[in-house]
C-alpha positions as a printed NumPy array, in Angstrom:
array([[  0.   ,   0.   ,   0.   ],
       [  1.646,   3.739,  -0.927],
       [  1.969,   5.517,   1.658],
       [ -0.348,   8.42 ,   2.648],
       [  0.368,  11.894,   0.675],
       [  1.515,  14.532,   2.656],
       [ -1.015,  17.279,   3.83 ],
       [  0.545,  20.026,   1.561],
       [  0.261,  17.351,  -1.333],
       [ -3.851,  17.359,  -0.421],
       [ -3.948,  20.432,  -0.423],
       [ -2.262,  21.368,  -3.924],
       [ -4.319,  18.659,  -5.64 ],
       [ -7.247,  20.653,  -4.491],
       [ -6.033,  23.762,  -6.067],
       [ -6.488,  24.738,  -9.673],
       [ -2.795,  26.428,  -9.618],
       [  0.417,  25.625, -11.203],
       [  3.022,  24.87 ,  -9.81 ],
       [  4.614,  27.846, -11.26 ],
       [  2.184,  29.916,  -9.954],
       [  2.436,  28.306,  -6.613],
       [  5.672,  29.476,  -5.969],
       [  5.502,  32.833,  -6.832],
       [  2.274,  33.071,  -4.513],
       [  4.833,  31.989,  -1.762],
       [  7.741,  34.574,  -2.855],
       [  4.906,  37.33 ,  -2.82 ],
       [  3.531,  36.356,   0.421],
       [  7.04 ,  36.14 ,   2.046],
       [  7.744,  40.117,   0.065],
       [  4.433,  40.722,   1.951],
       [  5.997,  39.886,   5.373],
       [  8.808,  41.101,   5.119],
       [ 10.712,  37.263,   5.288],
       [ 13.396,  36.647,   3.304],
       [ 12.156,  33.131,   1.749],
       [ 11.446,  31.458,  -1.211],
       [ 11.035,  28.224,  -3.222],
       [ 11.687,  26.336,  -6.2  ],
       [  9.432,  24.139,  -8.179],
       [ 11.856,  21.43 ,  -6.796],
       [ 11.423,  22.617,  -3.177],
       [  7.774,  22.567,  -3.639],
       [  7.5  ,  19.041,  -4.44 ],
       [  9.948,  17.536,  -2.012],
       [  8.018,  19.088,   0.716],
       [  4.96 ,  17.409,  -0.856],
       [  6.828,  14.27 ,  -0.62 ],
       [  7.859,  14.264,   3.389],
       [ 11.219,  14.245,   1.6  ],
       [ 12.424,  17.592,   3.482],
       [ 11.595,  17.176,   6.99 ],
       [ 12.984,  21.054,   8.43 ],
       [ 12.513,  23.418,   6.291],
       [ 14.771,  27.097,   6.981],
       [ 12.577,  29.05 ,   9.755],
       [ 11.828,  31.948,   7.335],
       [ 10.464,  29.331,   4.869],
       [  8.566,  27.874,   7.702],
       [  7.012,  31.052,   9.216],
       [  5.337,  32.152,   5.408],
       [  4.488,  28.523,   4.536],
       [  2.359,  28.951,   7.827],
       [  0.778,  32.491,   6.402],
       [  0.638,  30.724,   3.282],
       [ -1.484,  27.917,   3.393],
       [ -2.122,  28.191,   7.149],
       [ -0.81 ,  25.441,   8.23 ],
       [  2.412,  25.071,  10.751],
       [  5.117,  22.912,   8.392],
       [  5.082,  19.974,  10.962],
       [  1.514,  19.515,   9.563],
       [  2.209,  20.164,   6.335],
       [  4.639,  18.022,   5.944],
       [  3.307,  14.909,   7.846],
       [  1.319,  11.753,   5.954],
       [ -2.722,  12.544,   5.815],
       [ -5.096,  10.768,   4.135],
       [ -7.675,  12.768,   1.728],
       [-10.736,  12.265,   2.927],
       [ -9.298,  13.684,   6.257],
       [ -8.796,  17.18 ,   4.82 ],
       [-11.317,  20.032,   5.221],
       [-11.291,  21.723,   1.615],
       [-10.37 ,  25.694,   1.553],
       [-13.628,  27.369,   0.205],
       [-12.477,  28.443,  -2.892],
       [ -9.304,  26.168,  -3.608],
       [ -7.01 ,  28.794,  -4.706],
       [ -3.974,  30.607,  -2.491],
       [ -4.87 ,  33.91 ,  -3.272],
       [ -5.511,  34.107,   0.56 ],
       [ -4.127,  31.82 ,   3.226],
       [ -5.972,  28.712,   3.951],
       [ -7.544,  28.696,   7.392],
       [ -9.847,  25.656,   7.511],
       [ -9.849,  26.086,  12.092],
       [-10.336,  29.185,  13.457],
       [ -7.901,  28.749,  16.87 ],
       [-10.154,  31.546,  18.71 ],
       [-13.92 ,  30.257,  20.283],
       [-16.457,  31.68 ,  18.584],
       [-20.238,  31.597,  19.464],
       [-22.165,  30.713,  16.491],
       [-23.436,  34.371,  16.039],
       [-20.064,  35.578,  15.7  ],
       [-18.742,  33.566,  12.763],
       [-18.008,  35.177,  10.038],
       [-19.546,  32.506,   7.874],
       [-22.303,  30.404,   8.857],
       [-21.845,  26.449,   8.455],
       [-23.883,  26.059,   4.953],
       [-26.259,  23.124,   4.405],
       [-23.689,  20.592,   3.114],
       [-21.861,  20.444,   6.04 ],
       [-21.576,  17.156,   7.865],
       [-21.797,  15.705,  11.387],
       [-18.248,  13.71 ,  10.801],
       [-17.384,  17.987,   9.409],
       [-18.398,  19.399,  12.625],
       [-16.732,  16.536,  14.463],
       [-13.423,  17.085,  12.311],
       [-13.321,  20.683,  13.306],
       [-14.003,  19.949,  17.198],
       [-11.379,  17.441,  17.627],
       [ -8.758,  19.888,  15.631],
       [ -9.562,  22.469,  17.704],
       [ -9.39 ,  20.268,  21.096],
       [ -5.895,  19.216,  19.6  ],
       [ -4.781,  22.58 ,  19.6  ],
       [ -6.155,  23.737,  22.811],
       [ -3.948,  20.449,  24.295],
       [ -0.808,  21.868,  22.388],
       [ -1.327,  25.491,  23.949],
       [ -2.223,  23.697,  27.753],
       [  0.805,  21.72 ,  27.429],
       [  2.808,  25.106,  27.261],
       [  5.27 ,  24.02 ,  24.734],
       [  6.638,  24.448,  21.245],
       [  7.8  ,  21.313,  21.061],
       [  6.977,  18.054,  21.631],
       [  8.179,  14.283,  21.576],
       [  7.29 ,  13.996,  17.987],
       [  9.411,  16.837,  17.125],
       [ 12.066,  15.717,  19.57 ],
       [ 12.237,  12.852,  17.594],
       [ 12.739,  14.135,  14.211],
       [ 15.535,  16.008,  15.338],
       [ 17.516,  13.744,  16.761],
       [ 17.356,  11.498,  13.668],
       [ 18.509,  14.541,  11.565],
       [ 21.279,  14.716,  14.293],
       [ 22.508,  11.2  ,  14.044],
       [ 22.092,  11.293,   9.884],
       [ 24.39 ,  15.119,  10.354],
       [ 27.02 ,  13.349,  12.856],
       [ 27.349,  10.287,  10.903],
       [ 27.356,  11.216,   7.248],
       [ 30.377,  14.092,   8.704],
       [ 32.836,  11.106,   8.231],
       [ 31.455,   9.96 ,   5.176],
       [ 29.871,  12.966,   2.755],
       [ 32.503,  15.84 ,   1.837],
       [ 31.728,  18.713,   3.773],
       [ 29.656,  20.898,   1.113],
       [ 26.846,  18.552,   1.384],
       [ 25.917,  18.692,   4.579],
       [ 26.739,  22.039,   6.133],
       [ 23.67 ,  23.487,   4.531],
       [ 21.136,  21.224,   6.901],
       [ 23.964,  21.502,   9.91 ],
       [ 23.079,  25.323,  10.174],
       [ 19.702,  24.658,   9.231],
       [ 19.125,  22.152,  12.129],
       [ 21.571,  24.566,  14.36 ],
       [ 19.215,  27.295,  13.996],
       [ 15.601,  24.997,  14.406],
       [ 16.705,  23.851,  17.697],
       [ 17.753,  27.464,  18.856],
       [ 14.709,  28.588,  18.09 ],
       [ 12.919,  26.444,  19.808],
       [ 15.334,  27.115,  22.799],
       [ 14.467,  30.697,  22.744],
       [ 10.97 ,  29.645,  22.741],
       [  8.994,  27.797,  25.837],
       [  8.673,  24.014,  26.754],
       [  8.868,  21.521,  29.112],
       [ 12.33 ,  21.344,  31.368],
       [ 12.707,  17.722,  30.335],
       [ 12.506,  18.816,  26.632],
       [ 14.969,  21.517,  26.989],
       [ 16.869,  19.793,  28.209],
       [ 17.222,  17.3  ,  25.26 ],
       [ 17.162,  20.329,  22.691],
       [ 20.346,  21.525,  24.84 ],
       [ 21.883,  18.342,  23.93 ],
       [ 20.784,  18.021,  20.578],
       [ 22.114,  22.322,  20.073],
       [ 25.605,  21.017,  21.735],
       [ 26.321,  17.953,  19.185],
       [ 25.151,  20.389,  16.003],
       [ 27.38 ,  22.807,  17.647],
       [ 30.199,  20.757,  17.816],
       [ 29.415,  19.317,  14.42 ],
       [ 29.885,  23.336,  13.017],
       [ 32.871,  23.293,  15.14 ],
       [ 34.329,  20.708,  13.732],
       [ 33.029,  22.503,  10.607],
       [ 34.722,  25.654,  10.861],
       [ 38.166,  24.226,  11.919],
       [ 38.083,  21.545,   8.909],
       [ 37.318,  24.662,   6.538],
       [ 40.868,  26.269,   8.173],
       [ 38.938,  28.989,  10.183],
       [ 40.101,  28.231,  13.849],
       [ 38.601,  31.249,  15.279],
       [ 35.031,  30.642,  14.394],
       [ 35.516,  27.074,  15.327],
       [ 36.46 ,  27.76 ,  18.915],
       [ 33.715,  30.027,  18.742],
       [ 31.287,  26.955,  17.958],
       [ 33.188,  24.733,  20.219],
       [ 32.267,  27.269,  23.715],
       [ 28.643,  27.311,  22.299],
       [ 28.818,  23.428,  22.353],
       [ 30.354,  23.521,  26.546],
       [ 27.8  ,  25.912,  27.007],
       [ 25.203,  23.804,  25.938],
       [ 26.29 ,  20.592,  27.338],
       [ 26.774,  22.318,  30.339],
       [ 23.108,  23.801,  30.288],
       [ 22.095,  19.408,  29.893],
       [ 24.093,  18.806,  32.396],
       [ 26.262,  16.296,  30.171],
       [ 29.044,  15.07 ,  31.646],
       [ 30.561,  13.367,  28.681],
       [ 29.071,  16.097,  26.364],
       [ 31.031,  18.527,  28.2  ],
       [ 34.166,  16.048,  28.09 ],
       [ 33.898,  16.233,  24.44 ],
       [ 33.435,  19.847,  23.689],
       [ 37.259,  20.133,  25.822],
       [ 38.366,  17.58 ,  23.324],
       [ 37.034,  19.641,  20.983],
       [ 38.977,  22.382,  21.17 ],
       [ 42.398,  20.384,  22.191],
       [ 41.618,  19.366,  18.573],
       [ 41.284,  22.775,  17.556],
       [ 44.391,  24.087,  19.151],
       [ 46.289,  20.994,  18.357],
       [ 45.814,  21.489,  14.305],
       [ 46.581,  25.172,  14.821],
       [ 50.25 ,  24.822,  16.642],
       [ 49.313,  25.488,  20.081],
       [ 50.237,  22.141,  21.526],
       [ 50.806,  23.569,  25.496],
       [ 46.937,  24.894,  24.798],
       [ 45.79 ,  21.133,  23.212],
       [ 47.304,  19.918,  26.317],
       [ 45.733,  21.58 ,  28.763],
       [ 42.215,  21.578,  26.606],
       [ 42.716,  17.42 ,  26.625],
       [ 43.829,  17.362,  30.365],
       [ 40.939,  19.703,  31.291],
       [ 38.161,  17.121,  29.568],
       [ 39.878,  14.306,  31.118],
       [ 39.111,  15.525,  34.408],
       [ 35.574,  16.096,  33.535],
       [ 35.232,  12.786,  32.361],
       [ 36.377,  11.415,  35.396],
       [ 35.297,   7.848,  35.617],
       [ 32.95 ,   7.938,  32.588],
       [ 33.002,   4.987,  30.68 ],
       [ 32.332,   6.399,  27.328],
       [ 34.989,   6.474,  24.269],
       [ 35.389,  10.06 ,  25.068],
       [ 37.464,   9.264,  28.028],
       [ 39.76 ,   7.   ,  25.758],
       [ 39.995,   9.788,  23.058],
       [ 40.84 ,  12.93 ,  25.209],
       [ 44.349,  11.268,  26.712],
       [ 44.799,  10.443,  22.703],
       [ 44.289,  13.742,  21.85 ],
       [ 47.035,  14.544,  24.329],
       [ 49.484,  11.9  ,  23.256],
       [ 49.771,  13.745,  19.599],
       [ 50.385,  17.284,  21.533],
       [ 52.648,  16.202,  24.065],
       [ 54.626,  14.486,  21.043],
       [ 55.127,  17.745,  19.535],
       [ 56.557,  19.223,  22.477],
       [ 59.157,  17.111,  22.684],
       [ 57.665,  15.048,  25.791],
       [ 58.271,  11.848,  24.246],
       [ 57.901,  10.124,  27.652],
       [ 54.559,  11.858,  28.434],
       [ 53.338,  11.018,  25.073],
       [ 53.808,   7.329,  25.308],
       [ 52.442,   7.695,  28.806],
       [ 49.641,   9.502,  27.373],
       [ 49.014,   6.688,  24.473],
       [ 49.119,   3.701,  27.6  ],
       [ 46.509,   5.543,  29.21 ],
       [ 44.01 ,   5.914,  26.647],
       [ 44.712,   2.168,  25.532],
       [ 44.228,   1.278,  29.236],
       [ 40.971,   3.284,  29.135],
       [ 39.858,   1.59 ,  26.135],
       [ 39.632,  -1.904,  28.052],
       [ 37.244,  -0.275,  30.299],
       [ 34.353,   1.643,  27.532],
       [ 31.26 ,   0.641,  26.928],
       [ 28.677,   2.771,  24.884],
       [ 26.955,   6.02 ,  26.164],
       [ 24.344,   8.169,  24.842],
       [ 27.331,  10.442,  22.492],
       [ 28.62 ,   6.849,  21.125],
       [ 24.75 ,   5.939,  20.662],
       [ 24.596,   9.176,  18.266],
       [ 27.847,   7.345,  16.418],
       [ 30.063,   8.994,  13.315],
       [ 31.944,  12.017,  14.735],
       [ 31.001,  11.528,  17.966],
       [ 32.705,   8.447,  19.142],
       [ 36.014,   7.233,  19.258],
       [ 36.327,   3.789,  17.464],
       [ 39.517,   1.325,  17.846],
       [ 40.488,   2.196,  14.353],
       [ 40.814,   5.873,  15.147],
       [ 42.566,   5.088,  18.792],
       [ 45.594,   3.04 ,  15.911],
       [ 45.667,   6.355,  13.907],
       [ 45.758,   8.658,  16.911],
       [ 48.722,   6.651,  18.419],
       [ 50.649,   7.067,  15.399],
       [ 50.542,  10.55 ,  15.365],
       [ 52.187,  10.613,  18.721],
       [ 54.909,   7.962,  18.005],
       [ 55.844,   9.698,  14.731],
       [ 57.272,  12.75 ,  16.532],
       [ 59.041,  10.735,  19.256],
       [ 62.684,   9.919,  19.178],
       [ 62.884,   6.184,  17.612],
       [ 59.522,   6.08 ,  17.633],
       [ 59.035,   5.416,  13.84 ],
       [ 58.667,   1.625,  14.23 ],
       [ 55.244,   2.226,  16.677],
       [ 54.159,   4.525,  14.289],
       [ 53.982,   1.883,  11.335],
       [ 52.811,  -0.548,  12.878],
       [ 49.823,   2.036,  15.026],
       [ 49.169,   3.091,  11.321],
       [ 48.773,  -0.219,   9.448],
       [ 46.501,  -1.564,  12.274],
       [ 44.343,   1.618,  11.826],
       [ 43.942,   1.416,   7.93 ],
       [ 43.479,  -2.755,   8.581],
       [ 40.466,  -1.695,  10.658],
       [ 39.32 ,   1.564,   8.453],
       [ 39.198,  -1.092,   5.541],
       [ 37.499,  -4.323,   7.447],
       [ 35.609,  -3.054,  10.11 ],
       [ 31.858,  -1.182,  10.167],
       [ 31.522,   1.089,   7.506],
       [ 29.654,   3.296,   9.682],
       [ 32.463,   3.682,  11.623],
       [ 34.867,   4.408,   8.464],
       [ 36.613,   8.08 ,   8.258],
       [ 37.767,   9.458,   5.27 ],
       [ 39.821,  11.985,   6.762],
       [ 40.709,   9.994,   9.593],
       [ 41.475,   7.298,   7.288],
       [ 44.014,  10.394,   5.081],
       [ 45.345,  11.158,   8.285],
       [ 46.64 ,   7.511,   9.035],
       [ 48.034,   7.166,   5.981],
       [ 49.874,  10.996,   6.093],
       [ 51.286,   9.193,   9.356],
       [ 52.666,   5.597,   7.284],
       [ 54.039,   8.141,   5.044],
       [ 55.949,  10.275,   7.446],
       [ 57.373,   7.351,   9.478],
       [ 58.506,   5.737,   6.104],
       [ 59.812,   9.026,   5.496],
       [ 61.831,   9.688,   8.527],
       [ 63.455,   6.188,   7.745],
       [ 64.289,   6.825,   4.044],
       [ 61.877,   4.622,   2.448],
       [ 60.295,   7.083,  -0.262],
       [ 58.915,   4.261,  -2.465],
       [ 56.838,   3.099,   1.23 ],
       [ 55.925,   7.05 ,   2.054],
       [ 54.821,   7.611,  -2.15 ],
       [ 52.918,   4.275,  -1.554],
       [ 51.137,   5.396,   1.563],
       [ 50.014,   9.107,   0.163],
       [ 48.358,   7.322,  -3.229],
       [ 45.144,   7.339,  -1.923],
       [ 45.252,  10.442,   0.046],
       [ 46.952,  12.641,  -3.275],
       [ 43.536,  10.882,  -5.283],
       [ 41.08 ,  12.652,  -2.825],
       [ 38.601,  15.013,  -4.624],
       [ 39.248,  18.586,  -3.437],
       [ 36.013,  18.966,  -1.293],
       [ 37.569,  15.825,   1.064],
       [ 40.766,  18.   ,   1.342],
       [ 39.578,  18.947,   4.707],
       [ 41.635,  20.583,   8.069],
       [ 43.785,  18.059,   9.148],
       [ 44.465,  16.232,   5.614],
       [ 46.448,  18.932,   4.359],
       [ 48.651,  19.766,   7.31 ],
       [ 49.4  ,  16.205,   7.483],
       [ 50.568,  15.847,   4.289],
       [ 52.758,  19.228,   4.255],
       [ 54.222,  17.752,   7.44 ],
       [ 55.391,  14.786,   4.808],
       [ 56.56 ,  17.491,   2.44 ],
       [ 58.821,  19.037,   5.312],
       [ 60.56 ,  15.687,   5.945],
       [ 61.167,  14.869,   2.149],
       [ 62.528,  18.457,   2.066],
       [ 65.541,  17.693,   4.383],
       [ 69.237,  17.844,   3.03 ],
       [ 69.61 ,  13.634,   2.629],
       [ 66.517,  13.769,   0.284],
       [ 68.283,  16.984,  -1.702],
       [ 69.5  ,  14.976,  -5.134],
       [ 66.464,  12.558,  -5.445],
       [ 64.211,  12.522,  -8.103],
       [ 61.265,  10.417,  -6.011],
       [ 61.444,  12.711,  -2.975],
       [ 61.038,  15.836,  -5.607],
       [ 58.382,  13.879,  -6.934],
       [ 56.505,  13.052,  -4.346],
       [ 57.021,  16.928,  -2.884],
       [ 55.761,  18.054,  -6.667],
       [ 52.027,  15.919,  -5.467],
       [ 51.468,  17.595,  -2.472],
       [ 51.907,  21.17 ,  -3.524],
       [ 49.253,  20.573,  -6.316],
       [ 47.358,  18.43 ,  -3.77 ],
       [ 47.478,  21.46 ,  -1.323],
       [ 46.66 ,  24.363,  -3.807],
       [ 42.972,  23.277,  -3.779],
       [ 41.736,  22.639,  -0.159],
       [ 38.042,  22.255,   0.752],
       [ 37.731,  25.61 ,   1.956],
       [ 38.11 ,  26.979,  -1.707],
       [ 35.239,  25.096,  -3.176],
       [ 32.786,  25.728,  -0.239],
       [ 33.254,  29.278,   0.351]])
């Protein structure tokens, strides 16, 4: 059986109008209002098919005026004989089929004419009694809705690791902005408190965002509104992972001491948590400590999260999946990072990066990075590098050199530069395949992510 058409699908049936003319009855309304809003023929009939489920909120506020209906309505499966026809079928006016004020009968402004049925009446009583419920209950929001965002939250945070970048941010700000909204309107404590979640992960999602498109301010920016948040929910690990955040953020930039303390600071929060965040922040702080020089700190650091690992098990934030938890794959890649900038610690570093891309390539492909994936083989490279095997380190770039330029995301460049560095020391001066390979990554680097999405 097909399933049920959508109201606004019902309701443009009824009409005599085009589809054409549809539209520009929506652009004139939202002119009329003073909303700056439109739609495409295209737009128009994916919202007739469910297909978009959150609309932008200026497109939301005139398709309200429009056809006088709130876009959760809309949008949501009705069947035909369920609709209340406008009176004249056209959109020259908005469609109100309930009044949402009680009216005695001498008051309406058009009596009930003689075709009107019992099951009418009774339609327009229990929509009004519905409504009446919404405005006792207080609140703009409501499980349904709850719902609904929190699977657009889980699609966001997984398809991050998967979909280049310029696909998604579009519905990351759109979904960013729906739940603040709603924040800045009135509901239940228990509700805002799950929109405060849901605000932190998009939040941190943007974050992570802003610093993969090279802008570190903005992302640390994102990355306080995410603490803030989680901090409003009450989210232990949430909190834990907004620190790790922005050790993340200041690791990719050069401030290692400031990754450190970022990573150090989450770790506290996290306390006992069992949760792959608590695994991931001293991992985070392995990499920095590496940089400084603090070789034995950094394989300290690397024993702890390992240690750490033995004791996870799932919470809510590895529930939500993709970005937002730490898988054994990404612990391998992390690892090598810090053993590739430790005295004699080449060796580790292999062997941390093959076990990561052994996992990338057999484990859950949920769980499968590309970036992450770039970054362990930047790592191979370097090690194989710092060794002298250039046919090994041109080997282990292949696939990262091949990425389109919207994958070429914060973190994937600077790791391959840090390749170009090594290739560019005096022992590596007279060879052909270290020129080569240096040749790559300048033309890899010339087009990064950020120039294609701005």
């Amino acid at each position: 059986m097909d399933a049920p058409p959508t109201l606004l699908a019902v309701l443009i049936a009824k009409s005599e109008n085009t589809y054409a003319e549809i539209v520009d009855g929506f652009r004139q309304c939202a002119r009329e209002h003073g909303e700056d809003a439109e739609i495409t023929e295209r737009t128009l009939r994916r919202w007739m098919s469910g297909e978009i489920r959150l609309p932008r909120p200026a497109q939301r506020r005139v398709a309200r005026l429009y056809w006088g209906f709130p876009v959760s309505e809309l949008l949501a499966p009705v069947r035909p004989e369920e609709l209340i026809s406008p009176v004249d079928g056209t959109f020259a006016q908005p469609v109100r089929p309930f009044d949402l004020t009680f009216q005695r009968p001498d008051q309406r402004t058009q009596p009930l004419d003689a075709g009107q049925t019992l099951e009418r009446q009774m339609a327009m009583s229990t929509s009004r009694a519905a409504r009446f419920t919404s405005f006792a209950e207080s609140s703009n929001v409501g499980p349904e809705t709850l719902d609904q965002i929190r699977d657009e939250m889980v699609d966001l945070a997984n398809a991050y690791i998967r979909e280049p970048l310029a696909e998604i941010m579009g519905s990351l700000v759109g979904l960013q902005d729906v739940v603040f909204t709603l924040l800045e309107g009135k509901q239940k404590p228990a509700f805002s408190r799950d929109l405060y979640v849901v605000s932190g992960v998009v939040s941190g999602m943007l974050a992570k965002a802003s610093h993969d498109l090279g802008r570190s301010r903005e992302a640390m920016t994102q990355a306080r509104t995410m603490f803030v948040c989680a901090d409003n929910a009450d989210h232990l690990p949430l909190r834990a992972w907004a620190r790790g955040l922005q050790s993340l953020i200041a690791f990719w930039a050069g401030r290692q001491e400031e990754a450190v303390r970022y990573a150090a600071s989450g770790s506290a929060l996290a306390g006992d948590h069992a949760g792959t965040v608590a695994a991931w922040l001293p991992a985070l702080e392995a990499r920095a400590l590496a940089q400084l020089g603090r070789g034995d700190d950094a394989r300290a650091a690397v024993h702890r999260a390992a240690d750490l690992r033995e004791r996870t098990s799932a919470d809510d934030l590895d529930a939500v999946g993709g970005l937002f938890t730490f898988p054994q794959a990404k612990q391998h890649y992390y690892a090598a990072g810090a053993y590739v900038f430790i005295d004699g610690g080449d060796a580790d570093a292999e062997t941390e990066a093959v076990a990561s891309l052994d996992l990338f390539e057999s484990g859950v492909p949920q769980y499968r990075s590309f970036s992450d994936e770039a970054g362990a083989r930047a790592e191979l490279a370097l090690a194989r590098a710092h060794r002298g095997d250039l046919d090994g380190a041109k080997e282990a770039l292949t696939d990262v050199l091949a990425l389109e330029p919207n994958r070429r995301i914060g973190g994937v460049i600077p790791s391959t530069v840090r390749v170009h560095s090594a290739l560019s020391q005096r022992q590596f001066a007279a060879s052909p395949l270290a020129r080569g390979i240096r040749d790559e990554i300048e033309a890899f680097s010339r087009v990064p992510a950020a120039a294609i999405t701005a």
